[in-house]
Residue frames as qw, qx, qy, qz and C-alpha x, y, z in Angstrom:
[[0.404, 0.223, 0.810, 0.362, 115.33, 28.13, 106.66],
 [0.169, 0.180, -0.272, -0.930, 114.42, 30.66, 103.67],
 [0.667, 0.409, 0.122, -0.611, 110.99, 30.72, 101.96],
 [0.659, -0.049, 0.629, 0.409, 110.72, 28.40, 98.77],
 [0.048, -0.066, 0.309, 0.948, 110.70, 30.01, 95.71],
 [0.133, -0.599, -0.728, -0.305, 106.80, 29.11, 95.01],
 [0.403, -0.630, -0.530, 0.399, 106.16, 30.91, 98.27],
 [0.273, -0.369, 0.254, 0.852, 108.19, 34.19, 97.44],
 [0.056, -0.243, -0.589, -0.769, 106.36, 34.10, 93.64],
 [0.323, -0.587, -0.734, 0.111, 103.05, 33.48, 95.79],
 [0.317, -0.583, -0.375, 0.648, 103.83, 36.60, 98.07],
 [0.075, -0.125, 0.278, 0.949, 104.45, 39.01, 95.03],
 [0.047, -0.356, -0.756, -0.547, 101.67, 37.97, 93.33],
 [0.259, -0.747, -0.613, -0.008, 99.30, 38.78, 96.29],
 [0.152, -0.671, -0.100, 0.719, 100.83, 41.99, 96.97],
 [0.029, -0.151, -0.511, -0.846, 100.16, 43.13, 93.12],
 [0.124, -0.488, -0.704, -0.501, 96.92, 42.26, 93.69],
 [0.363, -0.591, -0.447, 0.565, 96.80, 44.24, 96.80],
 [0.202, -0.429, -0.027, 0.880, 98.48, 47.15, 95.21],
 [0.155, -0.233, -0.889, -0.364, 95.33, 46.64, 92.80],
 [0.306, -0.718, -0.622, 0.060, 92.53, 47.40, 95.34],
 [0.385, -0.556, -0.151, 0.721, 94.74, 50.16, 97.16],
 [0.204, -0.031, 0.377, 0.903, 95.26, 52.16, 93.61],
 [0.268, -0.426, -0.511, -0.697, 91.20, 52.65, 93.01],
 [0.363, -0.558, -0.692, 0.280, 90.01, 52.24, 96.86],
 [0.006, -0.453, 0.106, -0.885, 88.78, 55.73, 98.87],
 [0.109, -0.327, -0.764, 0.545, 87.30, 56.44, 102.07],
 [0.137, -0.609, -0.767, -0.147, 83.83, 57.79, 102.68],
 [0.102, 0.647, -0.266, 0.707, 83.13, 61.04, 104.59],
 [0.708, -0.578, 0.340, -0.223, 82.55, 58.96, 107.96],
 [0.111, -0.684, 0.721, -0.022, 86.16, 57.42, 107.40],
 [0.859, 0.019, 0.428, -0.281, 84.56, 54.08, 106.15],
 [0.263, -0.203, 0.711, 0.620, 86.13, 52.39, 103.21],
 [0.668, 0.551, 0.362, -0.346, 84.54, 52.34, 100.14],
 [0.122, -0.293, 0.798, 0.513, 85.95, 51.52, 96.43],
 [0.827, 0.433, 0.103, -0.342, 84.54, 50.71, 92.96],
 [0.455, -0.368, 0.683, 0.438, 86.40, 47.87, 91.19],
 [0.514, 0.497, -0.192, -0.672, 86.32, 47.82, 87.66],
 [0.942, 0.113, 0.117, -0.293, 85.65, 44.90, 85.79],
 [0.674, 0.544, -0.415, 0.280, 89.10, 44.69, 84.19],
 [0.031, -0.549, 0.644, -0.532, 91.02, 45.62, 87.62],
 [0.741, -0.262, 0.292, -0.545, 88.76, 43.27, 89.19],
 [0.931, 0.275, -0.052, -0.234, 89.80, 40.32, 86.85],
 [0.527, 0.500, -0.524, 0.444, 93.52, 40.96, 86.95],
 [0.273, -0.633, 0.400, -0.604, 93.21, 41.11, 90.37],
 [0.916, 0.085, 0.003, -0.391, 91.07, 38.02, 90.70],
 [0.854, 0.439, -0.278, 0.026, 93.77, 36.27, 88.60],
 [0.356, 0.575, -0.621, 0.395, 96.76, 37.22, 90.20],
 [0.449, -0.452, 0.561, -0.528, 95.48, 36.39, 93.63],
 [0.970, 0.100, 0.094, -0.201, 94.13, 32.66, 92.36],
 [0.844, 0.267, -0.400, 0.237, 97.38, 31.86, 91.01],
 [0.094, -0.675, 0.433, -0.590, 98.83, 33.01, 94.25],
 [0.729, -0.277, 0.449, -0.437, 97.05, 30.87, 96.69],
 [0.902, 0.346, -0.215, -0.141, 97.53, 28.09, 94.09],
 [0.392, 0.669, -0.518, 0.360, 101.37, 28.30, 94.59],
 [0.123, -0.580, 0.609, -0.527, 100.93, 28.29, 98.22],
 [0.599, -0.224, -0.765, -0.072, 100.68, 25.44, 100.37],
 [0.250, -0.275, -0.628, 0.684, 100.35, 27.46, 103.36],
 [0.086, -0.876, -0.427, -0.206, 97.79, 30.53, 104.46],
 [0.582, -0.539, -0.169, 0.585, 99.99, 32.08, 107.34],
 [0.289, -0.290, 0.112, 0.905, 101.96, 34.67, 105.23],
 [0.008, -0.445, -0.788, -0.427, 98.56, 35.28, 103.39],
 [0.466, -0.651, -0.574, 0.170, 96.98, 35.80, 106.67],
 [0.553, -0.444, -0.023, 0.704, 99.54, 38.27, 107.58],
 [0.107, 0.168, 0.460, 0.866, 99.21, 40.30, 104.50],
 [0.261, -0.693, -0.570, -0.355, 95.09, 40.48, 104.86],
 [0.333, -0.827, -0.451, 0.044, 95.26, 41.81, 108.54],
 [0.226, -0.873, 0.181, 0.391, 98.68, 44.08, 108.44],
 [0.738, 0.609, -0.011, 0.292, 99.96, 44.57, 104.62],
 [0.170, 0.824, -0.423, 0.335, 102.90, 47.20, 106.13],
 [0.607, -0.469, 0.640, -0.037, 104.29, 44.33, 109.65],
 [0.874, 0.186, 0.440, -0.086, 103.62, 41.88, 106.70],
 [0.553, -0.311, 0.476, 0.609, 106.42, 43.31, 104.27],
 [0.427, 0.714, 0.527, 0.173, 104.17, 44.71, 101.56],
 [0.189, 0.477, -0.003, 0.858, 105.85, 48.51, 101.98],
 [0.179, -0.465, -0.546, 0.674, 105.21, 50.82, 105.07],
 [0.148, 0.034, -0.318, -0.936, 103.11, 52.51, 102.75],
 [0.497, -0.452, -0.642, -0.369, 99.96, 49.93, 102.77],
 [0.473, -0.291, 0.039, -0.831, 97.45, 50.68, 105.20],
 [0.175, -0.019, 0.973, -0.147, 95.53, 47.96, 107.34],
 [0.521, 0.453, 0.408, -0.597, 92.22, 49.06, 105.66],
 [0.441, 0.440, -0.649, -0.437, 94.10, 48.11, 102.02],
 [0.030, -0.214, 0.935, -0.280, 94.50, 44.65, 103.57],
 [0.456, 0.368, 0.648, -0.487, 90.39, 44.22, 104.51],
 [0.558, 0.573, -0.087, -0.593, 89.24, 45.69, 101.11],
 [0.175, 0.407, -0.854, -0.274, 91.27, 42.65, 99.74],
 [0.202, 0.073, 0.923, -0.321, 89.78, 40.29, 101.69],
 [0.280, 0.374, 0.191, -0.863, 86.42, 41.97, 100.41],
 [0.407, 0.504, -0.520, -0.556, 86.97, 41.87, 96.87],
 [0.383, 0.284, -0.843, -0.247, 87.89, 38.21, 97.15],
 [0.542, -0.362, 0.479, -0.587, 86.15, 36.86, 100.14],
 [0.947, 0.126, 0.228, -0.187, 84.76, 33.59, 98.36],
 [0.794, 0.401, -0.407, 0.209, 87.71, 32.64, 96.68],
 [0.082, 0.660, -0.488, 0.565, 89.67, 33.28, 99.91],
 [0.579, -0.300, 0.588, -0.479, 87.73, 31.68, 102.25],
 [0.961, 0.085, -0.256, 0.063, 87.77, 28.35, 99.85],
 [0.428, 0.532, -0.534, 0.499, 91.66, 28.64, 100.52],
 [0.129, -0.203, 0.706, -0.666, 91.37, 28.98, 104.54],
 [0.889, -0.062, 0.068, -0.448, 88.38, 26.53, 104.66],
 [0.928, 0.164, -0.269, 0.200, 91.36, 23.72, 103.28],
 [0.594, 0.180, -0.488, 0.613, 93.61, 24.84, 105.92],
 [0.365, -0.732, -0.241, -0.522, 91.19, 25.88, 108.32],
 [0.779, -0.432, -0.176, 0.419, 93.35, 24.71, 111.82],
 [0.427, -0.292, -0.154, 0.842, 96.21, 27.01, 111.39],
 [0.095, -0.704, -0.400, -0.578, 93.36, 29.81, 109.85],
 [0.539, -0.740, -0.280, -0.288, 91.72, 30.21, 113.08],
 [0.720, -0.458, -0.089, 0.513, 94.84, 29.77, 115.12],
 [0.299, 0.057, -0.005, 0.953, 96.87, 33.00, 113.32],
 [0.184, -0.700, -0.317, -0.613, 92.93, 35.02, 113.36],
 [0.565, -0.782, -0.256, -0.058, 92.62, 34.57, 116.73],
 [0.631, -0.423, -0.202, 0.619, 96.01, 34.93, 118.15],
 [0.070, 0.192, 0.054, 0.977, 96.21, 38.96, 116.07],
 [0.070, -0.745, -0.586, -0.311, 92.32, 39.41, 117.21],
 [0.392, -0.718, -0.165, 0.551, 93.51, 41.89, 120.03],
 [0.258, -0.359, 0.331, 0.833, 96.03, 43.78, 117.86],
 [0.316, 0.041, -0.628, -0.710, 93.62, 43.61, 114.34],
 [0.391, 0.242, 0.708, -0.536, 90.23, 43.25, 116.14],
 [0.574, 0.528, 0.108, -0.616, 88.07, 44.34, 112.89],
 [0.488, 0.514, -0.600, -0.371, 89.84, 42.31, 110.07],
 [0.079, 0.116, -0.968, 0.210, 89.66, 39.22, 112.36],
 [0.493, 0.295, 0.565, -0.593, 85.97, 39.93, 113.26],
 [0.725, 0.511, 0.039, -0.459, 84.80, 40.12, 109.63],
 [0.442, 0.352, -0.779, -0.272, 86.95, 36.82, 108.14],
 [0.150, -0.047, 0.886, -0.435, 85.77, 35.25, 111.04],
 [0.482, 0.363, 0.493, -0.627, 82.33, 35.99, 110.52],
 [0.523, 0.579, -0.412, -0.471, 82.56, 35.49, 106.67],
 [0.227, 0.268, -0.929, -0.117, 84.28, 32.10, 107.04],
 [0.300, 0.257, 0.832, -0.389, 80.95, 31.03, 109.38],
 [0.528, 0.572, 0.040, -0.627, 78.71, 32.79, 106.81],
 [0.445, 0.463, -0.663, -0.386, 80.72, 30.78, 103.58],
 [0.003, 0.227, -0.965, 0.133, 80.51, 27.60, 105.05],
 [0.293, 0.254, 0.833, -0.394, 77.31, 27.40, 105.58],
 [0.442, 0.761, 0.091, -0.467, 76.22, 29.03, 102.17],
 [0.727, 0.614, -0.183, -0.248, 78.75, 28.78, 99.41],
 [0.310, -0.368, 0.825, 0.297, 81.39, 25.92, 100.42],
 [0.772, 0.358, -0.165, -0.498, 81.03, 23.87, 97.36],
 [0.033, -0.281, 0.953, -0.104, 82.10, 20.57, 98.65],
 [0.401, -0.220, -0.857, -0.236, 80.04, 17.28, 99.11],
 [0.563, -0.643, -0.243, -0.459, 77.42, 17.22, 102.22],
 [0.889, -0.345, -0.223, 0.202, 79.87, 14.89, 104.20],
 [0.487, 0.055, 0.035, 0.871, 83.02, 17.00, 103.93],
 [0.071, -0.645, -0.135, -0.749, 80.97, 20.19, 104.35],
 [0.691, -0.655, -0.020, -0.305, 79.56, 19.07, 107.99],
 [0.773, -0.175, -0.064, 0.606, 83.42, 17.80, 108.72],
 [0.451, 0.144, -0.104, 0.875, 84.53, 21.23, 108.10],
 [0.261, -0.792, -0.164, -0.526, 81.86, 22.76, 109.78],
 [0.851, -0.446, -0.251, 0.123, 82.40, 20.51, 113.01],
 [0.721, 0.184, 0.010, 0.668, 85.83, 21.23, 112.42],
 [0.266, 0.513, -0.080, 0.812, 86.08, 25.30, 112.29],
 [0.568, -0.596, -0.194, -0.533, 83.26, 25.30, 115.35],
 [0.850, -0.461, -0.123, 0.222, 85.58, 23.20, 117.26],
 [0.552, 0.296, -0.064, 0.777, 88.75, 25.25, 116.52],
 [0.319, -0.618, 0.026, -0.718, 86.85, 28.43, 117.70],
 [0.770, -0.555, -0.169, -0.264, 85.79, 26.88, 120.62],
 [0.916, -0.183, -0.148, 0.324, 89.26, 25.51, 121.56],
 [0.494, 0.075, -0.071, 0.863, 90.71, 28.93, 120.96],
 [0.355, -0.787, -0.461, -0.206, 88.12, 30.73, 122.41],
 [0.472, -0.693, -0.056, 0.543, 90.18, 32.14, 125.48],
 [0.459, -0.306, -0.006, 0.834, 92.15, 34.26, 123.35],
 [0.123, -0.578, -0.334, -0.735, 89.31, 36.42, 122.43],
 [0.468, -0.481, -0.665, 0.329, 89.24, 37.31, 126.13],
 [0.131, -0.387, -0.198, 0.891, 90.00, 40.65, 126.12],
 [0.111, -0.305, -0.675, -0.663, 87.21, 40.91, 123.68],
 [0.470, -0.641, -0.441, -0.417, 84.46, 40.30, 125.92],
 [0.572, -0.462, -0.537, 0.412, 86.20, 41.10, 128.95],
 [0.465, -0.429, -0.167, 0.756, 87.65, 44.15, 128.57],
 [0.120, 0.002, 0.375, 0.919, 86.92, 45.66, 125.48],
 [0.409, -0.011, 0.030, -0.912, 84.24, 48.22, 123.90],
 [0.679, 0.238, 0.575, -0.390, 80.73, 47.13, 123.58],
 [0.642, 0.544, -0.485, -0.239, 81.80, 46.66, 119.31],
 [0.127, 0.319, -0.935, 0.083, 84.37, 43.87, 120.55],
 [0.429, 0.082, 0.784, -0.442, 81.84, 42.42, 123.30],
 [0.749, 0.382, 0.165, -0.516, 78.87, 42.35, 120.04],
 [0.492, 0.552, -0.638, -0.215, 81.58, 40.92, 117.50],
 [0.092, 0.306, -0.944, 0.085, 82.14, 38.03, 119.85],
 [0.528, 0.304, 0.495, -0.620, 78.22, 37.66, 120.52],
 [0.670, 0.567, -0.217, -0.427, 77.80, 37.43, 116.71],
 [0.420, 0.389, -0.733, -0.366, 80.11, 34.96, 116.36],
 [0.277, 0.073, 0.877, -0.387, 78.50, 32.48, 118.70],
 [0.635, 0.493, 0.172, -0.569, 75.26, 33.35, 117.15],
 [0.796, 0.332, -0.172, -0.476, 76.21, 31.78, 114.17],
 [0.099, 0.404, -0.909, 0.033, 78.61, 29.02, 115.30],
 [0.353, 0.176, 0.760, -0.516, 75.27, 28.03, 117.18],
 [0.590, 0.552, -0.062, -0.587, 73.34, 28.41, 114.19],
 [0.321, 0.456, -0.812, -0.172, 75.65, 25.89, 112.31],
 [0.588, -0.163, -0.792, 0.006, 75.30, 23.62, 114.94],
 [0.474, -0.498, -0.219, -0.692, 72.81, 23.75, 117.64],
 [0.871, -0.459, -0.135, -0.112, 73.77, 21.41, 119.68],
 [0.539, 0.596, -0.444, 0.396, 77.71, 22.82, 119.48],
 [0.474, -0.594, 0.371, -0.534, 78.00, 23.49, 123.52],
 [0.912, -0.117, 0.333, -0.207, 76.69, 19.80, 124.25],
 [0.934, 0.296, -0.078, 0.183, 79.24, 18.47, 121.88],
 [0.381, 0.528, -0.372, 0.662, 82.39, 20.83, 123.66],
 [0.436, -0.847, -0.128, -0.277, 80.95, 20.87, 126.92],
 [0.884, -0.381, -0.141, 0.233, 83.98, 20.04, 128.11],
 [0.473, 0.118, 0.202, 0.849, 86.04, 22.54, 126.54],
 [0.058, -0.802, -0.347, -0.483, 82.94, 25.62, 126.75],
 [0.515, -0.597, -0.392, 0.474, 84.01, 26.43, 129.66],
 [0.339, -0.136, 0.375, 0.852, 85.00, 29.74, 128.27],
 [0.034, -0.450, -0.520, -0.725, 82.50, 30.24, 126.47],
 [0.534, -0.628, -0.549, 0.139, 79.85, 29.74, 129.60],
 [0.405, -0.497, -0.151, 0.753, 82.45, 32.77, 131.32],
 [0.111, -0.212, 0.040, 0.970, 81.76, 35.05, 128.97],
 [0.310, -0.459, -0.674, -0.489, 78.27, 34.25, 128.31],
 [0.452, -0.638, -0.622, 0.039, 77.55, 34.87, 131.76],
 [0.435, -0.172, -0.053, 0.882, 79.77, 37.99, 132.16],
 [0.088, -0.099, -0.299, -0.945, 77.75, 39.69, 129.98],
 [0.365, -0.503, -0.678, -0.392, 74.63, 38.40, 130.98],
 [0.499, -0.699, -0.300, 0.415, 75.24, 40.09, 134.83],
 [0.360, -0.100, 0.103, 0.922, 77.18, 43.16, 133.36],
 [0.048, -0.745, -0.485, 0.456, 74.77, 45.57, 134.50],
 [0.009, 0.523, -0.340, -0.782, 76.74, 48.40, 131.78],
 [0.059, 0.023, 0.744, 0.665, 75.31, 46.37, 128.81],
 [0.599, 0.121, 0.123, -0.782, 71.58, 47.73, 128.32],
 [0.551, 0.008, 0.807, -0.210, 68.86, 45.00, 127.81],
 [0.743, 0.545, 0.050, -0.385, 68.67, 45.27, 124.13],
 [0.019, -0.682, 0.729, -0.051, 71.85, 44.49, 124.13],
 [0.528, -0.086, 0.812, -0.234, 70.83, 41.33, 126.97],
 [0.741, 0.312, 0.082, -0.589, 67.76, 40.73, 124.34],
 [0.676, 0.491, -0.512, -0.200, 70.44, 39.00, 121.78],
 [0.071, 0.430, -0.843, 0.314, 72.12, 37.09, 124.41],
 [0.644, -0.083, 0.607, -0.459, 69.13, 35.77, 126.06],
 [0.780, 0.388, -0.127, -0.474, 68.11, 34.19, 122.36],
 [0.774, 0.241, -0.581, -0.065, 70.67, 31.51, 122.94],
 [0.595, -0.460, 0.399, -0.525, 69.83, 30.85, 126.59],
 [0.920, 0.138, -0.076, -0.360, 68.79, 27.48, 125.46],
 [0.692, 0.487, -0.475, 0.242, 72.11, 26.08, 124.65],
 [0.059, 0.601, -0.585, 0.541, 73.90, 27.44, 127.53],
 [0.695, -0.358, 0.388, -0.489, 71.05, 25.69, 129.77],
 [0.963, 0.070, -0.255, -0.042, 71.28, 22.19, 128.29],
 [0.217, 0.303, -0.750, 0.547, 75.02, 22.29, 130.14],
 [0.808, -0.540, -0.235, -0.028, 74.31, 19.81, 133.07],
 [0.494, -0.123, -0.568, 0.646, 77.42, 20.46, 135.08],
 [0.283, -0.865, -0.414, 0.031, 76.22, 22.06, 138.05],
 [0.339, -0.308, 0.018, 0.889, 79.35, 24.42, 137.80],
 [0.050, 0.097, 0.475, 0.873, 78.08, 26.11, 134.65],
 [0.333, -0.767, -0.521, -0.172, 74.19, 25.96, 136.18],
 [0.446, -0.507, -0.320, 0.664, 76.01, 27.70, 138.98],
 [0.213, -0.128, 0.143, 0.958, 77.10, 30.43, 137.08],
 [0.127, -0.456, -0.577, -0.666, 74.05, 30.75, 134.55],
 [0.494, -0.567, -0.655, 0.078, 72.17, 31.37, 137.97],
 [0.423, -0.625, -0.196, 0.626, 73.85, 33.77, 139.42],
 [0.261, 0.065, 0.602, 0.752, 73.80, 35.75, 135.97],
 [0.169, -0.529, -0.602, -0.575, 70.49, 35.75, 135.51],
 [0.434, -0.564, -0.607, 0.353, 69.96, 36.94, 139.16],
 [0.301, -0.374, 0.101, 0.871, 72.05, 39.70, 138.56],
 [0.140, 0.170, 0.500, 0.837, 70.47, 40.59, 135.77],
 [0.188, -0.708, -0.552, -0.398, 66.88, 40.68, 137.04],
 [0.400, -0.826, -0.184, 0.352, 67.89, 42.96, 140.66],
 [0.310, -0.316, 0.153, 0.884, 70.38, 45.09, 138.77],
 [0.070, 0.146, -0.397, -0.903, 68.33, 46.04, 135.61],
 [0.253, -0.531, -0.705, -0.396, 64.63, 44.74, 136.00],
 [0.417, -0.399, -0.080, -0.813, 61.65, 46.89, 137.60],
 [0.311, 0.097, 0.740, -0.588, 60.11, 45.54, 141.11],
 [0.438, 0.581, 0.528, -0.438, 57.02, 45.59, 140.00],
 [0.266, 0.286, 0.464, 0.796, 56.86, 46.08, 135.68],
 [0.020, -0.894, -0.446, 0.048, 53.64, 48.67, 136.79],
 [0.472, -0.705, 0.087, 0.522, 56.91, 50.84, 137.52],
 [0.224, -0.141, 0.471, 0.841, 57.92, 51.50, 133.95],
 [0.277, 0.431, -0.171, -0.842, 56.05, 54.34, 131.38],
 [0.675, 0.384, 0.573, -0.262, 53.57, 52.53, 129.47],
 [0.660, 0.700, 0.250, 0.112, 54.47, 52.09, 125.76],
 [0.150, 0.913, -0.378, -0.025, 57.36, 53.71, 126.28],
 [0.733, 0.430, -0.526, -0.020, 60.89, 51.88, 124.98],
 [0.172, -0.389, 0.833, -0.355, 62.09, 50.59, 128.86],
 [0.787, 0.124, 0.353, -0.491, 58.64, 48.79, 128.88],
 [0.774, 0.498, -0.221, -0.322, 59.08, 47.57, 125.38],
 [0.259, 0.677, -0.671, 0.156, 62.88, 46.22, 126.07],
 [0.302, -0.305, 0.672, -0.603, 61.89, 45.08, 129.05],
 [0.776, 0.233, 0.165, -0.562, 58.67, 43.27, 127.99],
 [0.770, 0.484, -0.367, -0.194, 60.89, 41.54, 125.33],
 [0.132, 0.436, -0.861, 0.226, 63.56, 40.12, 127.38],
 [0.593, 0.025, 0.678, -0.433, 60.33, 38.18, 129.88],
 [0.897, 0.346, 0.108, -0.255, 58.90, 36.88, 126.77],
 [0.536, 0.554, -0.637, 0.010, 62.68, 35.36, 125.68],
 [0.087, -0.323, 0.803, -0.493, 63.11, 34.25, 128.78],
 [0.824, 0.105, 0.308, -0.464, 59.33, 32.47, 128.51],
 [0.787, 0.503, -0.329, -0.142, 60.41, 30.99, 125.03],
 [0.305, 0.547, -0.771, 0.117, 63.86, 29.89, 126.55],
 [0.535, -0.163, 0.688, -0.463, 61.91, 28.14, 129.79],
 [0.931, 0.323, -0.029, -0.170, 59.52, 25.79, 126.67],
 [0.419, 0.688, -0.593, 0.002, 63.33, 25.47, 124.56],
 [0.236, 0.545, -0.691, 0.412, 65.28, 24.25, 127.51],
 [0.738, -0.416, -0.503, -0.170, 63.02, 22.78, 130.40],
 [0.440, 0.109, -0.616, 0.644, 65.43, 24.04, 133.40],
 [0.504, -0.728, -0.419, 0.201, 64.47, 24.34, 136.78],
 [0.225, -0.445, -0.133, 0.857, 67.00, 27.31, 137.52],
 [0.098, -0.177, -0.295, -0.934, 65.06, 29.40, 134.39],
 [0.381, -0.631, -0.572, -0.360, 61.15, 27.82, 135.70],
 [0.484, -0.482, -0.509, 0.524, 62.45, 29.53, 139.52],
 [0.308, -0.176, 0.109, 0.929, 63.41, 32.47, 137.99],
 [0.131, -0.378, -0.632, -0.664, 60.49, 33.05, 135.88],
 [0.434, -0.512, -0.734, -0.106, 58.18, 32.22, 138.97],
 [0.406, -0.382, -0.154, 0.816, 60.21, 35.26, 141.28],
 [0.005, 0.214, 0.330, 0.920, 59.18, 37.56, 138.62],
 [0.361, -0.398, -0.711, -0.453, 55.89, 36.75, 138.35],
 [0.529, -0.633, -0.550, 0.129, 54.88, 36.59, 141.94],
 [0.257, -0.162, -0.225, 0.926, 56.61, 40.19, 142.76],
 [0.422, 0.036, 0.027, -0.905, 52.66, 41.72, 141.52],
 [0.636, 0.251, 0.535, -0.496, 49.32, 40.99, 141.86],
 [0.795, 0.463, 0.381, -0.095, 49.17, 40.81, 137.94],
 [0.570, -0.154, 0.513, 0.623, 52.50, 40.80, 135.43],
 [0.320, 0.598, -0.238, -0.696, 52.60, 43.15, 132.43],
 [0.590, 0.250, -0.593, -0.487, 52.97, 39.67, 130.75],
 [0.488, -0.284, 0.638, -0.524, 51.22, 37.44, 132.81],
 [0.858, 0.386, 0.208, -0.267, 49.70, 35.63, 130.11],
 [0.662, 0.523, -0.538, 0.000, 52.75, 34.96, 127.94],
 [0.224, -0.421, 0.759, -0.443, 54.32, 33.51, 131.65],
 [0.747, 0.068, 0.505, -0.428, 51.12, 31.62, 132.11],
 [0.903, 0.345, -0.218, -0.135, 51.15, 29.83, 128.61],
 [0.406, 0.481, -0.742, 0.232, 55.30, 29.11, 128.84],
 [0.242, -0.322, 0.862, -0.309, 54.74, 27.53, 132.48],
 [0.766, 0.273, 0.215, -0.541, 51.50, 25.63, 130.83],
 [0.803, 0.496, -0.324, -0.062, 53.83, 24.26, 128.23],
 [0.192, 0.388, -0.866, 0.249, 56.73, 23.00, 130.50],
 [0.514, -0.145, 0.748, -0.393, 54.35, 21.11, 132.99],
 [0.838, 0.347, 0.124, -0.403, 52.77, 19.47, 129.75]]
């Protein structure tokens, strides 16, 4: 079964307005895009893409255009960096469009993220960033389509695996970020999927024992500790446990006396015990107040013995 014509008028339109960005874009001298749109090109552009999306009743062949203009029939001439710079240009009028059709969105982002890691990281992140900033919808229908894209992620979560399993440390931070603000949205997102986090919980705790990822790295990961602990199955304590074990005999100091005063292991090192104090108040768990208390009791007197002392002061209160 062919396209309908809307669709077809739809497709041209957004490839004008492609070939639109592509005709004034340029790269940087560290191979970055970069582009000035002028106010006119900007408007016709603008225009042609609005009455585009208008036409359609779908995103998909949209979708397809943004992360690979030349697989996507535009001309084996576009570029996949023509494709982003679109997305750029239009970002807020786009992401209204894939906010009202936000199920099969997240299902075509995620299933190219492997093949078109970067154009999937930053619509991804952009659609968590619009939603919580410039949908203009009502209050009720905004926190339905937050609920809504936060549970989609989450349910398609596995196929960003080779993200954080395999891939560089960019892939492993891109999928860190987006937790960060899915969790940000909603705080209590974990506890409301716990049945379905499972995923998440694996590759939260991958990285939190992956001894290759330095501990400034750990620093961002530990800041949503909290969440992860409120999981009561004792599978997902299991793991978080063995994680955090790993983490303090692979990449903490016996003794902190053992690292260079003032110097930036100390500092790194200093910060992760005082997240890990903050996450013990946050979260109340008994596998983070055991862990804490191991530290502590490996010297006569902790490098932060006092921030320890207040954080167990505040859970027994």
């Amino acid at each position: 079964m062919g396209i309908s014509e809307e669709e077809s008028l739809a497709m041209r339109l957004h490839t004008n307005a492609l070939a639109i960005i592509r005709g004034i874009s340029s790269s940087s001298s560290d191979g970055t895009p970069g582009y000035y749109v002028p106010p006119l090109h900007k408007l016709t552009g603008e225009l042609l893409l609005k009455l585009g999306l208008e036409l359609s009743d779908s995103v998909e062949s949209f979708l397809l255009l943004v992360l690979s203009p030349a697989e996507s029939g535009a001309g084996a001439s576009y570029a996949a960096q023509d494709g982003l710079l679109l997305y750029i240009t239009y970002s807020g009028l786009i992401n209204n469009k894939l906010l009202l059709h936000i199920k099969t969105a997240i299902d075509i982002l995620l299933k190219n993220a492997m093949t078109h890691p970067q154009q999937a990281s930053v619509i991804l992140n952009s659609l968590l960033e619009h939603v919580q900033k410039d949908f203009k919808i009502n209050n009720n229908k905004k926190k339905e389509t937050i609920e809504t894209l936060c549970t989609e992620l989450i349910s398609h979560w596995q196929d960003l695996s080779l993200w954080w399993e395999n891939g560089s440390k960019d892939l492993k931070s891109a999928a860190v970020t987006l937790l960060q603000k899915m969790i940000a949205l909603q705080p209590k997102l974990l506890l409301k999927s716990a049945d379905g986090s499972k995923p998440l919980v694996t590759m939260y705790t991958a990285m939190i024992g992956d001894e290759k990822l330095e501990l400034s790295f750990k620093a961002v990961m530990i800041d949503l500790l909290p969440s992860f602990l409120l999981l009561s199955s004792p599978e997902y304590q299991s793991q978080l446990k063995g994680s955090l074990n790993r983490l303090v005999s692979l990449q903490f100091p016996l003794t902190s006396s053992e690292l260079p005063a003032g110097g930036p292991l100390l500092n790194e090192y200093t910060n992760i015990i005082e997240k890990l104090c903050n996450s013990l108040v946050a979260s109340g768990s008994l596998v983070l107040l055991e862990l804490i208390i191991n530290i502590m009791c490996r010297e006569v007197r902790h490098v932060c013995e006092e921030k320890i002392q207040t954080s167990l002061h505040q859970f027994i209160s």
